[in-house]
PDBQT receptor file of N, H, CA, C and O in Angstrom, charges set to zero:
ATOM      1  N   UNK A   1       0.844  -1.193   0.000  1.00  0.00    +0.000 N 
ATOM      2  CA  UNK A   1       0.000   0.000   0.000  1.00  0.00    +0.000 C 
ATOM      3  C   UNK A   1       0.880   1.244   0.000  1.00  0.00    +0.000 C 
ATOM      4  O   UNK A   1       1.471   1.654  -0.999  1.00  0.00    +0.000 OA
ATOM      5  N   UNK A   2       0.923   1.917   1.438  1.00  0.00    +0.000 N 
ATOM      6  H   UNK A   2       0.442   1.584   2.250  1.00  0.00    +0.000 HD
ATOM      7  CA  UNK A   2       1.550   3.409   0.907  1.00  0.00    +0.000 C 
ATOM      8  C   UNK A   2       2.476   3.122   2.186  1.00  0.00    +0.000 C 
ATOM      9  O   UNK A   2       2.175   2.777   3.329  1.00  0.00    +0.000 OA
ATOM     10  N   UNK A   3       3.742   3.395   1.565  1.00  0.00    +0.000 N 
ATOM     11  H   UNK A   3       3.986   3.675   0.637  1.00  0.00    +0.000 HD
ATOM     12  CA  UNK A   3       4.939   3.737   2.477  1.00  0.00    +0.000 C 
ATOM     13  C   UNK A   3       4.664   4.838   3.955  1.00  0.00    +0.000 C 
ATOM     14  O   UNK A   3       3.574   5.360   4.191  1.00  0.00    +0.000 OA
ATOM     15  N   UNK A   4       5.721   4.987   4.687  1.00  0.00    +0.000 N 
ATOM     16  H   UNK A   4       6.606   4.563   4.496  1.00  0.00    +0.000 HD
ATOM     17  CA  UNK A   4       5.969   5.891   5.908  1.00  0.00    +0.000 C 
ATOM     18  C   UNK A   4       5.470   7.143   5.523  1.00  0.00    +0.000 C 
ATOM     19  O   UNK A   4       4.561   7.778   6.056  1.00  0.00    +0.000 OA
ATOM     20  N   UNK A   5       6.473   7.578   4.085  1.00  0.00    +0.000 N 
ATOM     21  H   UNK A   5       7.212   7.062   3.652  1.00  0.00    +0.000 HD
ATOM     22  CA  UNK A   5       6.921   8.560   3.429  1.00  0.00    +0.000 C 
ATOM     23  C   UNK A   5       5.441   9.261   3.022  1.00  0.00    +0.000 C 
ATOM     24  O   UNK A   5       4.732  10.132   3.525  1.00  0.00    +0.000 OA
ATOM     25  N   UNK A   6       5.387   8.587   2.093  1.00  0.00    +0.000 N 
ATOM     26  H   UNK A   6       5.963   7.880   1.684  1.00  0.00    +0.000 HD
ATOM     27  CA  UNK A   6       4.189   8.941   1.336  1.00  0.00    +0.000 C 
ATOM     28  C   UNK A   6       2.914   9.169   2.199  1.00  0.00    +0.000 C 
ATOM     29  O   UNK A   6       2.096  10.045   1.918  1.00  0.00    +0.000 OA
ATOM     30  N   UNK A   7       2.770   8.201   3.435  1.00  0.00    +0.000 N 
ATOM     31  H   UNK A   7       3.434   7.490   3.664  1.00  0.00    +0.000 HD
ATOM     32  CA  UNK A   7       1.709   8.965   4.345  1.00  0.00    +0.000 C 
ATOM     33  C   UNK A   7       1.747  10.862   4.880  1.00  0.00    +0.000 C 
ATOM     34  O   UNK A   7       0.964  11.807   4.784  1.00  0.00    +0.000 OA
ATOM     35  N   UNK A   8       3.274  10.622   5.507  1.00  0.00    +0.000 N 
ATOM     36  H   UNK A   8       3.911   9.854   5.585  1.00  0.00    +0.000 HD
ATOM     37  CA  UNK A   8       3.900  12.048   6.298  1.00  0.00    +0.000 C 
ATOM     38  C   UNK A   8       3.613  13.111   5.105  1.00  0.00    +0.000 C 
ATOM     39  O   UNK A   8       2.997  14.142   5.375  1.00  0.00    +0.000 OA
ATOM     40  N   UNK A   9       4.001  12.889   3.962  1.00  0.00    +0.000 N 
ATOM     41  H   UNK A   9       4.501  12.051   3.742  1.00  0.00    +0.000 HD
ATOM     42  CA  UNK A   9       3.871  13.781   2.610  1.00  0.00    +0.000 C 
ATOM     43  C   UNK A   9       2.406  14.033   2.584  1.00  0.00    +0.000 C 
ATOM     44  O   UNK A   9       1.851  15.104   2.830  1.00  0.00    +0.000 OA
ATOM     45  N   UNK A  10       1.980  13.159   2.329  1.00  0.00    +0.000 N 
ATOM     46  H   UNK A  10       2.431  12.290   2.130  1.00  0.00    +0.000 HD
ATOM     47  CA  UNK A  10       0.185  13.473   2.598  1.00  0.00    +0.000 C 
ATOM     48  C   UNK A  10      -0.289  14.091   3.471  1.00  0.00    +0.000 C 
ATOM     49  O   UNK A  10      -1.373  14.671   3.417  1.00  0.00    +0.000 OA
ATOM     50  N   UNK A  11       0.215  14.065   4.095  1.00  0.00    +0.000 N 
ATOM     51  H   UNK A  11       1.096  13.594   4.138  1.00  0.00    +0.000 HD
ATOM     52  CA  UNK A  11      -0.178  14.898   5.921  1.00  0.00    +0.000 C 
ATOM     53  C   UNK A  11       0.347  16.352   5.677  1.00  0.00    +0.000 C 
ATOM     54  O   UNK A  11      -0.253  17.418   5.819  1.00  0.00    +0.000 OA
ATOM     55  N   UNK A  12       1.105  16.208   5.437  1.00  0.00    +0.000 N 
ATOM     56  H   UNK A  12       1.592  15.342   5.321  1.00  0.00    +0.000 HD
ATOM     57  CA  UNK A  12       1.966  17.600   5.150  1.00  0.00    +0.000 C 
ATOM     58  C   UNK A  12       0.905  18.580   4.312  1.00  0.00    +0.000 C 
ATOM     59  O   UNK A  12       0.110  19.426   4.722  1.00  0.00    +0.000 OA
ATOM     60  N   UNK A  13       1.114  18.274   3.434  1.00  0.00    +0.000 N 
ATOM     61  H   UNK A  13       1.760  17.587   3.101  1.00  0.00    +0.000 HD
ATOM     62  CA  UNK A  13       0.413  18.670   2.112  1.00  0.00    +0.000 C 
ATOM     63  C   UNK A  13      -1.242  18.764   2.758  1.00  0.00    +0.000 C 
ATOM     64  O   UNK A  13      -1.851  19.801   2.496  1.00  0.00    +0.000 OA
ATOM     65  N   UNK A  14      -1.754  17.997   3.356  1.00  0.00    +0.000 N 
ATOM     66  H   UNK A  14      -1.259  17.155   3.569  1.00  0.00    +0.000 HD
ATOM     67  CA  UNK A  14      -3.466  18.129   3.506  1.00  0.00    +0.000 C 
ATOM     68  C   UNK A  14      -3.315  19.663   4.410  1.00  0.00    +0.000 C 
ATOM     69  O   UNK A  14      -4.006  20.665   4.227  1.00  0.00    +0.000 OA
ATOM     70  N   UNK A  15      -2.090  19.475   5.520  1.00  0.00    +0.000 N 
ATOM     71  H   UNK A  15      -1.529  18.661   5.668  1.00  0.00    +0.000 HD
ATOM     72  CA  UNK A  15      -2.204  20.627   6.346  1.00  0.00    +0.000 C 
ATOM     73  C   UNK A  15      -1.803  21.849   5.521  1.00  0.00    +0.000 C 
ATOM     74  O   UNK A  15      -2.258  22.971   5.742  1.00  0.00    +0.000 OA
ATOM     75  N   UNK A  16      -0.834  21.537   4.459  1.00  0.00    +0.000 N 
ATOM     76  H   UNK A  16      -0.464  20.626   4.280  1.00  0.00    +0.000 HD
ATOM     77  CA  UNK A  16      -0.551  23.318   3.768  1.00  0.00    +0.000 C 
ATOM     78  C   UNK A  16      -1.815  23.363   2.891  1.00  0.00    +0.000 C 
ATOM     79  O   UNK A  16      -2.195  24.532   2.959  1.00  0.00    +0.000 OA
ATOM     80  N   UNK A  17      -2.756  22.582   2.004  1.00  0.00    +0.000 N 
ATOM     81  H   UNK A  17      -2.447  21.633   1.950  1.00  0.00    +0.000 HD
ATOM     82  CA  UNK A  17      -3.804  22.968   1.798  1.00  0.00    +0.000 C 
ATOM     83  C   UNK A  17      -5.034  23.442   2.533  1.00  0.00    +0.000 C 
ATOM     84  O   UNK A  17      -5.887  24.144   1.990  1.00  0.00    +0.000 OA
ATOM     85  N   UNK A  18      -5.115  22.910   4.170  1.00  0.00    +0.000 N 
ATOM     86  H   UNK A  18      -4.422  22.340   4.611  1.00  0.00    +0.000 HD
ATOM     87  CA  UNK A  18      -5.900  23.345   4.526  1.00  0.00    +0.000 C 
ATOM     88  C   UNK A  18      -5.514  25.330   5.682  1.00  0.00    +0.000 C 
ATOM     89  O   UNK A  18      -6.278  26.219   6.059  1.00  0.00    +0.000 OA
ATOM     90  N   UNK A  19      -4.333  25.175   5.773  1.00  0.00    +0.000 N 
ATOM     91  H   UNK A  19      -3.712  24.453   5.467  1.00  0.00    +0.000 HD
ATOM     92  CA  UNK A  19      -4.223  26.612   5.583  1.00  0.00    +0.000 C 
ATOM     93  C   UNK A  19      -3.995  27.418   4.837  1.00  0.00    +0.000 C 
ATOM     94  O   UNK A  19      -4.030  28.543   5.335  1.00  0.00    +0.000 OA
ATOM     95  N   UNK A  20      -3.790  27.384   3.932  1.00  0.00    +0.000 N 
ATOM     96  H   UNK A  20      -3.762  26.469   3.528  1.00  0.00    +0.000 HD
ATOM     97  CA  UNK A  20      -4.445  27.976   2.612  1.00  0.00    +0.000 C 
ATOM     98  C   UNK A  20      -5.460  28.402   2.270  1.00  0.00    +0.000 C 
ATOM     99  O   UNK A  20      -5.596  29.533   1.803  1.00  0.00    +0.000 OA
ATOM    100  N   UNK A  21      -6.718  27.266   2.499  1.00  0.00    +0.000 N 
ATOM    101  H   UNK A  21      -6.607  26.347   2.879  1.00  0.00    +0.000 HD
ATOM    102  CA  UNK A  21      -8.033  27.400   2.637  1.00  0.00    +0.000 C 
ATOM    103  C   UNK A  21      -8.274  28.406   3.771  1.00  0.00    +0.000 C 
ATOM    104  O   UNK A  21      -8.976  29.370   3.464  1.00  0.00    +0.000 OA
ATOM    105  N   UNK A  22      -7.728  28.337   5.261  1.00  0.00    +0.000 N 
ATOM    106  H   UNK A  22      -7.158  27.555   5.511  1.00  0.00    +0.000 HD
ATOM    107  CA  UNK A  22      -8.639  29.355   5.891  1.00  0.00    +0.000 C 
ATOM    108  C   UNK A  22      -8.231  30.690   5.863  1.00  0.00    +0.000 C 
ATOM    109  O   UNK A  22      -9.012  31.626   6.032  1.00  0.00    +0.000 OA
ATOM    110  N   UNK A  23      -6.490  30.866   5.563  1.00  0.00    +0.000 N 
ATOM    111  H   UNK A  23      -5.855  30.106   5.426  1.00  0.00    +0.000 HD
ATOM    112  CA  UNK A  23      -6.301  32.267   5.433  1.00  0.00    +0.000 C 
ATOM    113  C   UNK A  23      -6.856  32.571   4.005  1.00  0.00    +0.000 C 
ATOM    114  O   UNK A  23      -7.381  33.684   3.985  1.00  0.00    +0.000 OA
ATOM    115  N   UNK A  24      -6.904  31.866   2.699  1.00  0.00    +0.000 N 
ATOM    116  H   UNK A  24      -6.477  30.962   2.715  1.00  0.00    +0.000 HD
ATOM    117  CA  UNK A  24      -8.103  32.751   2.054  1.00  0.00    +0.000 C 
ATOM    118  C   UNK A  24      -8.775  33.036   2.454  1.00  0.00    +0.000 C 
ATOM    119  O   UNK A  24      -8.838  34.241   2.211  1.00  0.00    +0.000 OA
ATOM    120  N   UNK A  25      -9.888  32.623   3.326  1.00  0.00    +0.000 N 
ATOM    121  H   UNK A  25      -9.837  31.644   3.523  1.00  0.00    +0.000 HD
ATOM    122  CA  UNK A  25     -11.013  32.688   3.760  1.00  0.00    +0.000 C 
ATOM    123  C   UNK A  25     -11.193  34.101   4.526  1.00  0.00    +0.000 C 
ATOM    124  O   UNK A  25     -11.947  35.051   4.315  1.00  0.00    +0.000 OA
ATOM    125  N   UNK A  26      -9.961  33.799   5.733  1.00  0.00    +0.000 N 
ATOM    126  H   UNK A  26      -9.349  33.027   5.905  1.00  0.00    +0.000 HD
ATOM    127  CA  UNK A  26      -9.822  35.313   6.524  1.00  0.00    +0.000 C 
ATOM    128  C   UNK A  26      -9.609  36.614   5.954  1.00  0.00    +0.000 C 
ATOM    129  O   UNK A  26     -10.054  37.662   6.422  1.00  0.00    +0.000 OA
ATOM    130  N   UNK A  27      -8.742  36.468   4.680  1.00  0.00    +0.000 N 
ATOM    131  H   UNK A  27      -8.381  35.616   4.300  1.00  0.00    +0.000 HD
ATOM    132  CA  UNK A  27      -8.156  37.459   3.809  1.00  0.00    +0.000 C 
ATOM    133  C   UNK A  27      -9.574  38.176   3.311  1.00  0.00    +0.000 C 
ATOM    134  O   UNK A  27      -9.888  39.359   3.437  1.00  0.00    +0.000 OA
ATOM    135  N   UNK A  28     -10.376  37.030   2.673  1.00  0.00    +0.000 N 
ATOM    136  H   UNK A  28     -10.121  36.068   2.571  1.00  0.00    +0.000 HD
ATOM    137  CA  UNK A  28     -11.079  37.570   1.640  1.00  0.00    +0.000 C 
ATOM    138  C   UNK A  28     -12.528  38.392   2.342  1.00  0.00    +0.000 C 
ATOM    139  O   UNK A  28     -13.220  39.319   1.922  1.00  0.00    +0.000 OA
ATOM    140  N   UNK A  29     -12.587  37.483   3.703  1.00  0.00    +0.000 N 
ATOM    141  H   UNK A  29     -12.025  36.730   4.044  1.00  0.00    +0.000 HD
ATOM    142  CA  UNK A  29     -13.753  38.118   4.547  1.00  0.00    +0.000 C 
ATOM    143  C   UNK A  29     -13.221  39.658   4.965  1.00  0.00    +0.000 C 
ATOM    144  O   UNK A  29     -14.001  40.610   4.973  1.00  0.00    +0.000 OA
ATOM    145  N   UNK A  30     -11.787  39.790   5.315  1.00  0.00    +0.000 N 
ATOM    146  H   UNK A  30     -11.153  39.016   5.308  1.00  0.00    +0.000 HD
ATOM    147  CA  UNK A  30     -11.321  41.003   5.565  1.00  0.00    +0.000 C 
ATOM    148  C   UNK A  30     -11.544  41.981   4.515  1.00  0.00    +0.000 C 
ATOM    149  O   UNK A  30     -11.653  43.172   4.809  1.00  0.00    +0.000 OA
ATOM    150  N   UNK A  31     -11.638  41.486   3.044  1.00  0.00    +0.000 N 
ATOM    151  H   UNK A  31     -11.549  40.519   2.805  1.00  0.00    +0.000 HD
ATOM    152  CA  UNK A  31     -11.588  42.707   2.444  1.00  0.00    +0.000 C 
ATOM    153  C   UNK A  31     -13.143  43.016   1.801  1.00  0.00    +0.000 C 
ATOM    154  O   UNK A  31     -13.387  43.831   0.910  1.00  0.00    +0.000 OA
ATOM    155  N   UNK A  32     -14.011  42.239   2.422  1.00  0.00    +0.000 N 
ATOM    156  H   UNK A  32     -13.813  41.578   3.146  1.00  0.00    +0.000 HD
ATOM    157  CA  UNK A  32     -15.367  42.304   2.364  1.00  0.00    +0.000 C 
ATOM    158  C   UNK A  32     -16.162  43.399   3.354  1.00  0.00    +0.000 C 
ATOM    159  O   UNK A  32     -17.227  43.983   3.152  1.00  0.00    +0.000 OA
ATOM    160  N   UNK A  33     -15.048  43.476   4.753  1.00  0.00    +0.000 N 
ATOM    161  H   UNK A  33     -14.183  43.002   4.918  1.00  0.00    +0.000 HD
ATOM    162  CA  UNK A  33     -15.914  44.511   5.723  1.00  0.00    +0.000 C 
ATOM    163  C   UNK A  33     -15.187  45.663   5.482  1.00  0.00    +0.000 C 
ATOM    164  O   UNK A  33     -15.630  46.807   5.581  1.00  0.00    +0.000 OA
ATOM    165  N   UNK A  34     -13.885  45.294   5.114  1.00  0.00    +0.000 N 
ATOM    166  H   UNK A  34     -13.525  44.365   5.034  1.00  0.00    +0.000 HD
ATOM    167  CA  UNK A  34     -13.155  46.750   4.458  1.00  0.00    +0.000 C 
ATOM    168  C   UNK A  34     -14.279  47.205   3.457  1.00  0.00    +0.000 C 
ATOM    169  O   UNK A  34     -15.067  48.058   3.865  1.00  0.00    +0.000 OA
ATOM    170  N   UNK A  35     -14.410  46.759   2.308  1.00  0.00    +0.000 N 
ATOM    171  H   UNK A  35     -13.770  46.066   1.977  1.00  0.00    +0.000 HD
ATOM    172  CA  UNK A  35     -15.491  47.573   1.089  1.00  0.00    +0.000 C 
ATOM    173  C   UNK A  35     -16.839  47.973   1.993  1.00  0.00    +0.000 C 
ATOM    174  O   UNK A  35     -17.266  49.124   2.074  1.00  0.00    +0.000 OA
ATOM    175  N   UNK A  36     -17.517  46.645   2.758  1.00  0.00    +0.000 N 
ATOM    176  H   UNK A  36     -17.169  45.709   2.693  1.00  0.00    +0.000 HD
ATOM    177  CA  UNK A  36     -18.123  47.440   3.338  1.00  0.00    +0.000 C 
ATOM    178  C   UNK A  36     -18.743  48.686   3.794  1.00  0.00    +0.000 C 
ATOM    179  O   UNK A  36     -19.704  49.376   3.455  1.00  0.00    +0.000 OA
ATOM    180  N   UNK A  37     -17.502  48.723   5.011  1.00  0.00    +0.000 N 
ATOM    181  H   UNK A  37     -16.721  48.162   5.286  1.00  0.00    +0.000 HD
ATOM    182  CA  UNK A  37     -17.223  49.960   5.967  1.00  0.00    +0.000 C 
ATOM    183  C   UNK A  37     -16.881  51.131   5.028  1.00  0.00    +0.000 C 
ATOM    184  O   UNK A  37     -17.167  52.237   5.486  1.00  0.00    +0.000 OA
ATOM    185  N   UNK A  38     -16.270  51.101   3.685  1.00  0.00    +0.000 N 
ATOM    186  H   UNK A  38     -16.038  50.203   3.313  1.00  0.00    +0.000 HD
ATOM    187  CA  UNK A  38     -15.845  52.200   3.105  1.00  0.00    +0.000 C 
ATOM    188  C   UNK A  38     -17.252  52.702   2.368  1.00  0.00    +0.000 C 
ATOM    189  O   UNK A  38     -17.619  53.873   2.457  1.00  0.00    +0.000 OA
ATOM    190  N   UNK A  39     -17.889  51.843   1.740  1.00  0.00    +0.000 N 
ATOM    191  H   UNK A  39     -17.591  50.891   1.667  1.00  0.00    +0.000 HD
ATOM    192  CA  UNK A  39     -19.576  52.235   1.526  1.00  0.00    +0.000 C 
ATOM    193  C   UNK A  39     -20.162  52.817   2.241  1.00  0.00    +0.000 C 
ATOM    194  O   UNK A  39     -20.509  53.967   1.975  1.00  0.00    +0.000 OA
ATOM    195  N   UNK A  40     -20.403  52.343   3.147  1.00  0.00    +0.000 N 
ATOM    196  H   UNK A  40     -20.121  51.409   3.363  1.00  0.00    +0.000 HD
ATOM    197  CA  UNK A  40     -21.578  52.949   4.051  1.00  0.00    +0.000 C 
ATOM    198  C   UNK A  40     -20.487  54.130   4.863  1.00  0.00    +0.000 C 
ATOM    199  O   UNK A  40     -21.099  54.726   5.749  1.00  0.00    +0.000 OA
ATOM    200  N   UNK A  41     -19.411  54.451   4.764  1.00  0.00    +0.000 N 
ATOM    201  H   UNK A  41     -18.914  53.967   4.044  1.00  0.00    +0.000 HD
ATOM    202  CA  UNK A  41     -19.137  55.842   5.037  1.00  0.00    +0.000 C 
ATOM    203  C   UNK A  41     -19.387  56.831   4.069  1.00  0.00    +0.000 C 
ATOM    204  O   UNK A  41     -19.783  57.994   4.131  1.00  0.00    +0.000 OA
ATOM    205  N   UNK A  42     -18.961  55.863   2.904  1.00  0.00    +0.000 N 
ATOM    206  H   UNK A  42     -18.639  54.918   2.853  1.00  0.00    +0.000 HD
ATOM    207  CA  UNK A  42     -19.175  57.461   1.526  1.00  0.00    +0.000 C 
ATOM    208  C   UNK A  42     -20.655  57.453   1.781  1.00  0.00    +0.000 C 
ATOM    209  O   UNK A  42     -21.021  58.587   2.092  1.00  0.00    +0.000 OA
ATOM    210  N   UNK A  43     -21.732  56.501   1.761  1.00  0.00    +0.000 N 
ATOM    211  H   UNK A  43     -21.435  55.580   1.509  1.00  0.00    +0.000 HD
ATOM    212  CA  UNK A  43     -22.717  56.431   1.882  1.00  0.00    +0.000 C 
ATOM    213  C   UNK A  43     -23.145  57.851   3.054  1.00  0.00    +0.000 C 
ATOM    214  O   UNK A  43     -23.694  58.838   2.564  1.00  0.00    +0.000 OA
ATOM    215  N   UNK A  44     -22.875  57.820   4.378  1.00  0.00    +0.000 N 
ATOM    216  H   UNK A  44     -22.428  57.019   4.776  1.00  0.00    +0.000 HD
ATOM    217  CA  UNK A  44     -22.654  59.212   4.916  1.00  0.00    +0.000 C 
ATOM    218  C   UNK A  44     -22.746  60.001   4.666  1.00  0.00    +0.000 C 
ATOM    219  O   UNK A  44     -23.748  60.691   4.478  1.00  0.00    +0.000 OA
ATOM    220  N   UNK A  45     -21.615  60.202   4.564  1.00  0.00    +0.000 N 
ATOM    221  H   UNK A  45     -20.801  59.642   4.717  1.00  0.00    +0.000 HD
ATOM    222  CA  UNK A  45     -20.631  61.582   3.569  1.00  0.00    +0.000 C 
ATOM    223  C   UNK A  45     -21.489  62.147   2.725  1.00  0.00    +0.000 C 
ATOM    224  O   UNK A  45     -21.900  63.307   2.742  1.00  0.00    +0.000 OA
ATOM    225  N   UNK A  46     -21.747  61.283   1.982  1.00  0.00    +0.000 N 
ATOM    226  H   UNK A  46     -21.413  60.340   1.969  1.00  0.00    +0.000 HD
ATOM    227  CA  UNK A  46     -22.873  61.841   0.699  1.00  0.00    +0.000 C 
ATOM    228  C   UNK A  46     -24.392  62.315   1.308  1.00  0.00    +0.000 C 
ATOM    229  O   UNK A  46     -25.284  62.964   0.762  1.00  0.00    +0.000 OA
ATOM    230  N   UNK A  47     -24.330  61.862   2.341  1.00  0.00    +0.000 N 
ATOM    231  H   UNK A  47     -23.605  61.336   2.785  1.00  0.00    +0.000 HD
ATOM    232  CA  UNK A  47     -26.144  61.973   2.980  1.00  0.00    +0.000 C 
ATOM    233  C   UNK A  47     -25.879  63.589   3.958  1.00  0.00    +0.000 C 
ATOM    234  O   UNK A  47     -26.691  64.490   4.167  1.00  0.00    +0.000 OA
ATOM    235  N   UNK A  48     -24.501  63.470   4.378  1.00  0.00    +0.000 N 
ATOM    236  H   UNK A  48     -23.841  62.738   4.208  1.00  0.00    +0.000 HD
ATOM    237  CA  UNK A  48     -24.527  64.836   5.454  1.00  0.00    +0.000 C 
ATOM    238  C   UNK A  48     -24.167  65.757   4.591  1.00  0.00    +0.000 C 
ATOM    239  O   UNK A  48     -24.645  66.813   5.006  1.00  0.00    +0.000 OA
ATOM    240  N   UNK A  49     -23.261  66.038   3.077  1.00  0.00    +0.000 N 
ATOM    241  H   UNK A  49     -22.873  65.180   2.741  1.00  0.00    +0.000 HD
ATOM    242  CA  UNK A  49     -23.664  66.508   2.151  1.00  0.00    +0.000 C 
ATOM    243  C   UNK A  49     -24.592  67.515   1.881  1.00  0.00    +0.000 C 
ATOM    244  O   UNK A  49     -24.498  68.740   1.808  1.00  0.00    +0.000 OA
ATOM    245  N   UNK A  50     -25.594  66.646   1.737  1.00  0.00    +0.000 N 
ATOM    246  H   UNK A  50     -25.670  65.651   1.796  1.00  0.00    +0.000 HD
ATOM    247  CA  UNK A  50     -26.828  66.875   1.135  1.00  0.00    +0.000 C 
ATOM    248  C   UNK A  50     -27.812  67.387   1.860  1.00  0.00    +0.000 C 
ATOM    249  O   UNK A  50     -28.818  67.939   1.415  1.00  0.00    +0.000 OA
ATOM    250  N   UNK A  51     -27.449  67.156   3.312  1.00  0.00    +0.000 N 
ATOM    251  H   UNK A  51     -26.631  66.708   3.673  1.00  0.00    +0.000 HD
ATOM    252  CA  UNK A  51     -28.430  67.527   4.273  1.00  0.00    +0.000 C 
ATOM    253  C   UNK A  51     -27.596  69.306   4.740  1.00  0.00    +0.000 C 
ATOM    254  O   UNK A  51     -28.396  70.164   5.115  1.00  0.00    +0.000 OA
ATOM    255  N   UNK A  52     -26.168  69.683   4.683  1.00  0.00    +0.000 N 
ATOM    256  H   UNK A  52     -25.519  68.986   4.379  1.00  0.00    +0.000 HD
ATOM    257  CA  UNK A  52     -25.748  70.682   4.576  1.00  0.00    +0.000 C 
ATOM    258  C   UNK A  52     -26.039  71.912   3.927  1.00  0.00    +0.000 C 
ATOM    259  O   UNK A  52     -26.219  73.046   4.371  1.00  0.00    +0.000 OA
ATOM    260  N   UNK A  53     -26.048  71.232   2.269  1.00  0.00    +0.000 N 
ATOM    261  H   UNK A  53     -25.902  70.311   1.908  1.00  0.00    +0.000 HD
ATOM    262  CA  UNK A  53     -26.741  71.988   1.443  1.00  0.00    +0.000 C 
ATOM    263  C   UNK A  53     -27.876  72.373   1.063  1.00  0.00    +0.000 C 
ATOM    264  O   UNK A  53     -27.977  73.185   0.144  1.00  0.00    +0.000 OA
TER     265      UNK A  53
């Protein structure tokens, strides 16, 4: 079946794919509340604006 080697390699590898998977995950959620948060400020901005003028 499968050598020492070839298990530990597998192991290896499942763990660098699965962090991979969650710091995409963290990365991409991060730059989701970033756009967010930058919306709904211009969103603001634009409303106190308008309420100025």
């Amino acid at each position: 079946m499968f050598e020492f080697q070839q298990f530990i390699a597998f192991l290896i590898g499942l763990g660098v794919l699965t962090m991979g998977f969650w710091l995409m995950f963290f990365l991409v959620s991060f730059v989701f509340y970033w756009a967010a948060g930058g919306a709904i400020d211009l969103i603001k901005e634009r409303k106190a604006k308008r309420e100025e003028a």
